[in-house]
C-alpha positions as CSV (number, residue, x, y, z in Angstrom):
1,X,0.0,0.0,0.0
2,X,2.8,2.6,0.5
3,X,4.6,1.8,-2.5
4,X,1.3,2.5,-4.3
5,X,1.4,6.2,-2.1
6,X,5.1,6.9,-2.9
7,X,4.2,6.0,-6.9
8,X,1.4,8.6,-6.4
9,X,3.5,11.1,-4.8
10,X,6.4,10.3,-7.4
11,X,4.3,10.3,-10.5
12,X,2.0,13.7,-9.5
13,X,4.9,15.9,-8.1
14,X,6.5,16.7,-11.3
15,X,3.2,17.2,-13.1
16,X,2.0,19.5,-10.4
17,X,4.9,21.3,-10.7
18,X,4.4,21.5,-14.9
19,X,1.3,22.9,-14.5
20,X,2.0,25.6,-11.7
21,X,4.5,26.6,-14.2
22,X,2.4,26.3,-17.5
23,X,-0.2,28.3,-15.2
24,X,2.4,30.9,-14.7
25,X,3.9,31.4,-18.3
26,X,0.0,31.7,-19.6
27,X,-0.4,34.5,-16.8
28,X,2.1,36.6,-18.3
29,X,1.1,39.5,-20.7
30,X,3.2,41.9,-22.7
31,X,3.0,45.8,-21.6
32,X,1.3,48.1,-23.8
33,X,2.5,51.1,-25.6
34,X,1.6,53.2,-23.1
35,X,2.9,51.3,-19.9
36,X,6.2,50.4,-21.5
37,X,6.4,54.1,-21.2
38,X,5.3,54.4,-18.2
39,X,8.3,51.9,-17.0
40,X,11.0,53.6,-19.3
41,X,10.7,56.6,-17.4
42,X,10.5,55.2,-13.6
43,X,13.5,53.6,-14.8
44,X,15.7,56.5,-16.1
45,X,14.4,58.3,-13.0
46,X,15.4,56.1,-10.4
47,X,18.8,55.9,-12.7
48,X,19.4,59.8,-12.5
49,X,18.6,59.6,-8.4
50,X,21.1,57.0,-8.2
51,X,23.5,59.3,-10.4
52,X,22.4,62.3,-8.1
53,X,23.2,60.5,-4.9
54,X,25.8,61.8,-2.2
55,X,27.5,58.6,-1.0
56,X,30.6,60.3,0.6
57,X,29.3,59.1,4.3
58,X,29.8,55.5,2.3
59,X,33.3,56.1,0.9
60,X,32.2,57.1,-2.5
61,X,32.6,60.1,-4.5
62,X,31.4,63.8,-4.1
């Protein structure tokens, strides 16, 4: 009987795992015009902070 269990176990795991990943792939969408945007500019903002940042009290520059 607990061969039978572990067989279960052993045969489901794997396609449990597939399909929480197949699941996840299908979720995925691409970003429209206007949110790729949208995300370019957060992301040369937060750039030009990091550019902008005093870090002397960390032993860099400025």
């Amino acid at each position: 009987m607990i061969n039978y269990f572990w067989l279960v176990v052993v045969m489901l795991g794997p396609v449990l795992l597939g399909g929480a990943i197949f699941f996840a792939i299908m979720r995925q969408r691409r970003l429209s015009g206007r949110e790729r945007i949208h995300q370019d500019a957060a992301t040369r903002e937060l750039y030009q902070k990091d550019e902008a940042a005093d870090t002397r009290p960390y032993g860099g520059r400025r």
